[in-house]
TORPA-4810 file (N, C-alpha, C, O; in nm, 3 decimals):
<nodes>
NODE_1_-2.736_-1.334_-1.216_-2.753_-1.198_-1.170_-2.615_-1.136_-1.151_-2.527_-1.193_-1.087_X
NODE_2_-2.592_-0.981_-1.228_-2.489_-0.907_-1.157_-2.439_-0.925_-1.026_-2.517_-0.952_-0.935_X
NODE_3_-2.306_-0.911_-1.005_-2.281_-0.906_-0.858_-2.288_-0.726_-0.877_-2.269_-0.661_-0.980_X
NODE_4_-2.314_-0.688_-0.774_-2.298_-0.519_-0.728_-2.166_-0.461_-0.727_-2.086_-0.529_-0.664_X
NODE_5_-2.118_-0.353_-0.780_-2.006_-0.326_-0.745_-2.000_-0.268_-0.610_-2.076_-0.221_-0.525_X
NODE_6_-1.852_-0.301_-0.632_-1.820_-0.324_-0.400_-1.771_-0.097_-0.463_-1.724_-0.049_-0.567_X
NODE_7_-1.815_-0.040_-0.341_-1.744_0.087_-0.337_-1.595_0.138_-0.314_-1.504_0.076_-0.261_X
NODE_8_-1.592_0.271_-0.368_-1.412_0.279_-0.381_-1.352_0.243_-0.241_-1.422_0.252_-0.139_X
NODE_9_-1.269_0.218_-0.239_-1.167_0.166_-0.151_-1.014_0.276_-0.150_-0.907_0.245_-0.202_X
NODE_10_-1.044_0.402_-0.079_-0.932_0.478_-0.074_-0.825_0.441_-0.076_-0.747_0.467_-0.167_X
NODE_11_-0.799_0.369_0.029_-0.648_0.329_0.065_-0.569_0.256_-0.024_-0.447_0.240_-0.018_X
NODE_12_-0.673_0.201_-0.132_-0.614_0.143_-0.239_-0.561_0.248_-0.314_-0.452_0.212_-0.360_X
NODE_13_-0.591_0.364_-0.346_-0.527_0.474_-0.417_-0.427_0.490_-0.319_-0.327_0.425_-0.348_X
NODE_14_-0.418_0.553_-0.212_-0.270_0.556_-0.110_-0.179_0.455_-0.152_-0.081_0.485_-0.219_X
NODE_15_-0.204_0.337_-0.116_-0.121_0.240_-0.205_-0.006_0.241_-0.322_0.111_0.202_-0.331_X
NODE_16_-0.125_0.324_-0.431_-0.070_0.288_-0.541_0.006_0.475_-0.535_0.058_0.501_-0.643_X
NODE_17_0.013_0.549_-0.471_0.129_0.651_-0.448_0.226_0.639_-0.369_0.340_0.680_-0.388_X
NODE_18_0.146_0.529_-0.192_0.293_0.522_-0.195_0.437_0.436_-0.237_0.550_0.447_-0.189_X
NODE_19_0.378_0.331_-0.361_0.447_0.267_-0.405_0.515_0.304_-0.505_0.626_0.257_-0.530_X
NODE_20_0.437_0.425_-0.601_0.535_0.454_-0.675_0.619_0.575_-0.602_0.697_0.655_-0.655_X
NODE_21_0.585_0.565_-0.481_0.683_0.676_-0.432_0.844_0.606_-0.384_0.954_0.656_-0.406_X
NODE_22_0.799_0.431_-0.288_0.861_0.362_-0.276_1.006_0.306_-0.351_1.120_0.290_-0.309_X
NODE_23_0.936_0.284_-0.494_0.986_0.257_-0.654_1.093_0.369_-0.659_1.212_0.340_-0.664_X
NODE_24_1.043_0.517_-0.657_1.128_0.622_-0.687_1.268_0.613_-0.600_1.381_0.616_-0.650_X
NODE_25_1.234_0.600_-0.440_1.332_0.624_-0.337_1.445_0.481_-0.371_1.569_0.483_-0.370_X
NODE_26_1.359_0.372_-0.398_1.412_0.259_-0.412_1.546_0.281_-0.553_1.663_0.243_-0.544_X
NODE_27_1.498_0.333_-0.645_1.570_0.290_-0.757_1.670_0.435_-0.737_1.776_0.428_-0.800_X
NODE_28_1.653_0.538_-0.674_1.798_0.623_-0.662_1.833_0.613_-0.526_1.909_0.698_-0.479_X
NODE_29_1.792_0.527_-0.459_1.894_0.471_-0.382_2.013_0.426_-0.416_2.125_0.476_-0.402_X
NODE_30_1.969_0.302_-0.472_2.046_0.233_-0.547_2.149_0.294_-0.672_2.253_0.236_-0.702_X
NODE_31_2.102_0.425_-0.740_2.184_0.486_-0.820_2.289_0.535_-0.748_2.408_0.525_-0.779_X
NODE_32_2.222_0.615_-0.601_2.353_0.677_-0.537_2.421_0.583_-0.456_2.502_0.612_-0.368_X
NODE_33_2.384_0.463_-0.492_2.463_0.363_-0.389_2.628_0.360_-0.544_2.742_0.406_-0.534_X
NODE_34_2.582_0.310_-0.623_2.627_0.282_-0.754_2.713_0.376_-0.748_2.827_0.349_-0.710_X
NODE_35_2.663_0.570_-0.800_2.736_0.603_-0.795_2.907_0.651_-0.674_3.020_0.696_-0.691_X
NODE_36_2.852_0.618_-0.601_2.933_0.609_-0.417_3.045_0.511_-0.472_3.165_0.541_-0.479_X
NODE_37_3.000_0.410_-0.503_3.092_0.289_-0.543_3.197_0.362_-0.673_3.301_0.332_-0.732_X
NODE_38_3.133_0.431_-0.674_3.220_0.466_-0.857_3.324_0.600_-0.799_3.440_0.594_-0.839_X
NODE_39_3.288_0.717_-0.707_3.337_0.792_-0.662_3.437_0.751_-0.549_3.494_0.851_-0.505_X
NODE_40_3.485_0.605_-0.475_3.584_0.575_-0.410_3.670_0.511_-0.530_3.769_0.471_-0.468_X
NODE_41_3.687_0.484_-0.641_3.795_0.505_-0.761_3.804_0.637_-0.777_3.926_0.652_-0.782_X
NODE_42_3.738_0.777_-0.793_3.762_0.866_-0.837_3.736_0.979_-0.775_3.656_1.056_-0.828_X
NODE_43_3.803_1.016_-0.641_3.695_1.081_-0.522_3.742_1.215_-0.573_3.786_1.287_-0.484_X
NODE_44_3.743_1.285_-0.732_3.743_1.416_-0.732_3.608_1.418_-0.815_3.563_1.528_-0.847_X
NODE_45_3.557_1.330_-0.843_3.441_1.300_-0.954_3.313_1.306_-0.894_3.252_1.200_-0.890_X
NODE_46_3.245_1.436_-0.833_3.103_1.464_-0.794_3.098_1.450_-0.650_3.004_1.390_-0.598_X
NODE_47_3.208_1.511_-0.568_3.229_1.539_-0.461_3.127_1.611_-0.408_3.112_1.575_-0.291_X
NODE_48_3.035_1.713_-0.445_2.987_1.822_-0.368_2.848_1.765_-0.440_2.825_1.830_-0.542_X
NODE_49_2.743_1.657_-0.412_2.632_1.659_-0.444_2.557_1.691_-0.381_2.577_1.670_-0.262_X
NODE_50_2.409_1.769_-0.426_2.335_1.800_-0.361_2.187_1.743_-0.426_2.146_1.689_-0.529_X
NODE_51_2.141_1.787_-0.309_1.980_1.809_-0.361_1.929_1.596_-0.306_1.952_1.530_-0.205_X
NODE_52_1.869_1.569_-0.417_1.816_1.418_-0.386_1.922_1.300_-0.321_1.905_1.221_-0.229_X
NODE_53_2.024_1.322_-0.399_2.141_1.213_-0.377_2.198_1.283_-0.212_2.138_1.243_-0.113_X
NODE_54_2.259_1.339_-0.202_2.261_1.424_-0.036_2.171_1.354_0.088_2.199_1.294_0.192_X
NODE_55_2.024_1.402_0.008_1.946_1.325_0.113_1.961_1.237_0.138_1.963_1.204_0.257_X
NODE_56_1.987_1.121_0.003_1.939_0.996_0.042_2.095_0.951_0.076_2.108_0.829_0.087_X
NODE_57_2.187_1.011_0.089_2.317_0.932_0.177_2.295_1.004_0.290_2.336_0.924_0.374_X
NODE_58_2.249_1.129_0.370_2.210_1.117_0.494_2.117_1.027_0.543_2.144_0.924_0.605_X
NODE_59_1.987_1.076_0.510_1.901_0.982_0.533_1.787_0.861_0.436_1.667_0.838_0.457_X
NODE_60_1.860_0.817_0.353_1.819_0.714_0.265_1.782_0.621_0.304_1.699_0.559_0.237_X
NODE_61_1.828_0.568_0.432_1.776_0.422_0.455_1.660_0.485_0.616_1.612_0.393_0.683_X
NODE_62_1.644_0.556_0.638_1.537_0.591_0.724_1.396_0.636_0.655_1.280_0.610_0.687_X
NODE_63_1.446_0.708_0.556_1.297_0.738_0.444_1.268_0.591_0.385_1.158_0.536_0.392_X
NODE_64_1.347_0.554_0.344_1.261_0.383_0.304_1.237_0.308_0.401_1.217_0.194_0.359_X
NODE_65_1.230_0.315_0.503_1.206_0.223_0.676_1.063_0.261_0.674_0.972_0.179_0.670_X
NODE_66_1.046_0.404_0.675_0.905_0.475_0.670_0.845_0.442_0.541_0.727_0.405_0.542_X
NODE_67_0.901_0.449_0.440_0.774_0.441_0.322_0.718_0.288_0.362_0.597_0.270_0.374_X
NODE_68_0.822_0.168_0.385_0.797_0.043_0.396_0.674_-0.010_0.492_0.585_-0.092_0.466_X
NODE_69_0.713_0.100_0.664_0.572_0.089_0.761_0.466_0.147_0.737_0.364_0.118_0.799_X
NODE_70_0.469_0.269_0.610_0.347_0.337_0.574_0.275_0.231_0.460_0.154_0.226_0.436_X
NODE_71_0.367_0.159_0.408_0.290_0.082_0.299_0.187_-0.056_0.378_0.077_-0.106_0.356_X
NODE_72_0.324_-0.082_0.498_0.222_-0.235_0.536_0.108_-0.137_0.642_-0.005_-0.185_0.649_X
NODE_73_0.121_-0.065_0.686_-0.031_0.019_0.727_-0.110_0.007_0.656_-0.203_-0.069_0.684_X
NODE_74_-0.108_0.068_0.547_-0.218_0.127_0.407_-0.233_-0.011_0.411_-0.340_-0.041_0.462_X
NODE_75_-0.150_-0.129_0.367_-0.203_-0.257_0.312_-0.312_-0.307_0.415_-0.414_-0.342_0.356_X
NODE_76_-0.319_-0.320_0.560_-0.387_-0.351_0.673_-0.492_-0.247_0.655_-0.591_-0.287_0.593_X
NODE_77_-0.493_-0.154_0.685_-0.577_-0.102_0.701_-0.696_-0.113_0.483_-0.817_-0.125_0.501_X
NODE_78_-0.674_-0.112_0.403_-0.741_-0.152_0.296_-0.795_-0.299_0.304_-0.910_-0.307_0.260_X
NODE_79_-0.741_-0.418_0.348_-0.766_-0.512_0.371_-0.864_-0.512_0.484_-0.965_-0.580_0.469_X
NODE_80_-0.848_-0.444_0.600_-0.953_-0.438_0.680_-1.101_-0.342_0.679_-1.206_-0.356_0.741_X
NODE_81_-1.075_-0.286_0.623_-1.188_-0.167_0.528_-1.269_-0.233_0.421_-1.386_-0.200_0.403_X
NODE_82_-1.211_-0.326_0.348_-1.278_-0.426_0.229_-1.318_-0.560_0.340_-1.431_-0.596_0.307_X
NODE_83_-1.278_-0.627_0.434_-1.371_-0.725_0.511_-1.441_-0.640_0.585_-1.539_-0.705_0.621_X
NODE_84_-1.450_-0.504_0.642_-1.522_-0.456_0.777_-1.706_-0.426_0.699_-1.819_-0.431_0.747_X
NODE_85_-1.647_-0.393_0.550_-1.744_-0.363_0.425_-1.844_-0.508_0.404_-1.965_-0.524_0.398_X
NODE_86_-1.714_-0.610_0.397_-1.816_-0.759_0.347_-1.888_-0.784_0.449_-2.008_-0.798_0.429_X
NODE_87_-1.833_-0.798_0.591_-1.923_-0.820_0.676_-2.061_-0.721_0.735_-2.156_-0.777_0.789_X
NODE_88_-2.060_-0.609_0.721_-2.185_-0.551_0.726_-2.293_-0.548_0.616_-2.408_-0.504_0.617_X
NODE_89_-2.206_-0.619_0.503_-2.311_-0.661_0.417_-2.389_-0.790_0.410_-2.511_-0.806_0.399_X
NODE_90_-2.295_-0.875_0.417_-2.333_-0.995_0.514_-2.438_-0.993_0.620_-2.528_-1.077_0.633_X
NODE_91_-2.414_-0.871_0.706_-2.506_-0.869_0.834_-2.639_-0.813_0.769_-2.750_-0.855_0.803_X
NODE_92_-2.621_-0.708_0.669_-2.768_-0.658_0.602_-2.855_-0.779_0.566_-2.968_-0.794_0.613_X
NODE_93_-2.777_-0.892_0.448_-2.807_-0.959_0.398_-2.900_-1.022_0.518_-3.017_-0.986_0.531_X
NODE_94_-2.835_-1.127_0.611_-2.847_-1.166_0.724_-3.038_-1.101_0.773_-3.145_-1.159_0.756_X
NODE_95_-3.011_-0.974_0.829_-3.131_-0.926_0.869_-3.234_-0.897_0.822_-3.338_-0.886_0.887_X
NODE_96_-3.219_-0.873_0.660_-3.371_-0.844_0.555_-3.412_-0.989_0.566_-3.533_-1.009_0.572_X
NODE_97_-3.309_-1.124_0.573_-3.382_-1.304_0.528_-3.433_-1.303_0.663_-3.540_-1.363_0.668_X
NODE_98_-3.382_-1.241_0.811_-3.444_-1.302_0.881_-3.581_-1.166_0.907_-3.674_-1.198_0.982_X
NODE_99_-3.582_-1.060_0.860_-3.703_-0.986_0.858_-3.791_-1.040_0.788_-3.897_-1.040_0.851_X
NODE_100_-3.803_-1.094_0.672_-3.849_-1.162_0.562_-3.902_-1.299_0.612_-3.999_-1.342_0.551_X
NODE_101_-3.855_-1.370_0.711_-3.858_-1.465_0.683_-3.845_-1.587_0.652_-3.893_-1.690_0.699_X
NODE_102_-3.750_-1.557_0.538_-3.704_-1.671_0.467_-3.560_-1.682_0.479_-3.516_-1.589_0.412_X
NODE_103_-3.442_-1.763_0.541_-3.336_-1.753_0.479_-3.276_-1.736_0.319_-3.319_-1.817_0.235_X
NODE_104_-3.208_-1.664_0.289_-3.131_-1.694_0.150_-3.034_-1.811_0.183_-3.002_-1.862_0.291_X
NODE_105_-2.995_-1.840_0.040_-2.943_-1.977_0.023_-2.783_-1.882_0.005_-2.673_-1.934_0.023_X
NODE_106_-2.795_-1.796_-0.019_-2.634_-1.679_-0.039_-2.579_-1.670_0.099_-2.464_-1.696_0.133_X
NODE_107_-2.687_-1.627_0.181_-2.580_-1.619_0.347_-2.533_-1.739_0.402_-2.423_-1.748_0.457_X
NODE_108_-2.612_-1.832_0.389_-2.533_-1.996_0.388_-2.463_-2.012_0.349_-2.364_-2.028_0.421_X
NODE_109_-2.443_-2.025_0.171_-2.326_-2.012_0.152_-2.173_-1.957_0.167_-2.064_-2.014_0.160_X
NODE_110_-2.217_-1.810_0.193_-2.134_-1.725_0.201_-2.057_-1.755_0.379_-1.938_-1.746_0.411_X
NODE_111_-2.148_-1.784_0.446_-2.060_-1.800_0.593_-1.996_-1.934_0.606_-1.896_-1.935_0.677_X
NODE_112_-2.018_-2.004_0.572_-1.939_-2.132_0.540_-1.815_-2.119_0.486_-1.750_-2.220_0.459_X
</nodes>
């Protein structure tokens, strides 16, 4: 028999934005770290940056502190949304065998 498909799981989409948001901050970090390193040989060479690189040498390592506690949130909280899901299905399961009657041989298994 089919298993049922389990329903969407939001936070799994949050996830997967804020990681590629993570990815983004992560990898021009690291560019403006790179370029920083390259501008103390040549400190007339892109003195006045603005815009993304700016930010992220003010505050670069505080926006990735946050993407990092927003990600292990989303991860907890999806993980607990997909068991809070198994177990009330479990408990359905549970109450139609004992309305019924009969145990299933699935909730045995399954709580073990």
């Amino acid at each position: 028999m089919a298993k049922p498909k389990s329903p969407f799981n939001p936070f799994y989409a949050l996830l997967v934005l804020l990681g590629i948001a993570f990815t983004i901050t992560a990898c021009a970090y690291t560019v403006m770290s790179f370029r920083a390193n390259k501008l103390d040989l040549n400190p007339q060479e892109n003195a006045d940056d603005e815009g993304l690189m700016n930010l992220l040498r003010q505050r670069g390592g505080t926006i990735m502190a946050i993407e990092v506690a927003l990600l292990g949130v989303t991860t907890v909280a999806a993980i607990g949304l997909d068991q809070f899901r198994q177990n009330r299905d479990e408990q359905k399961k549970l109450a139609a065998a004992i309305a019924t009657g009969s145990p299933s041989s699935e909730t045995n298994s399954d709580s073990q």
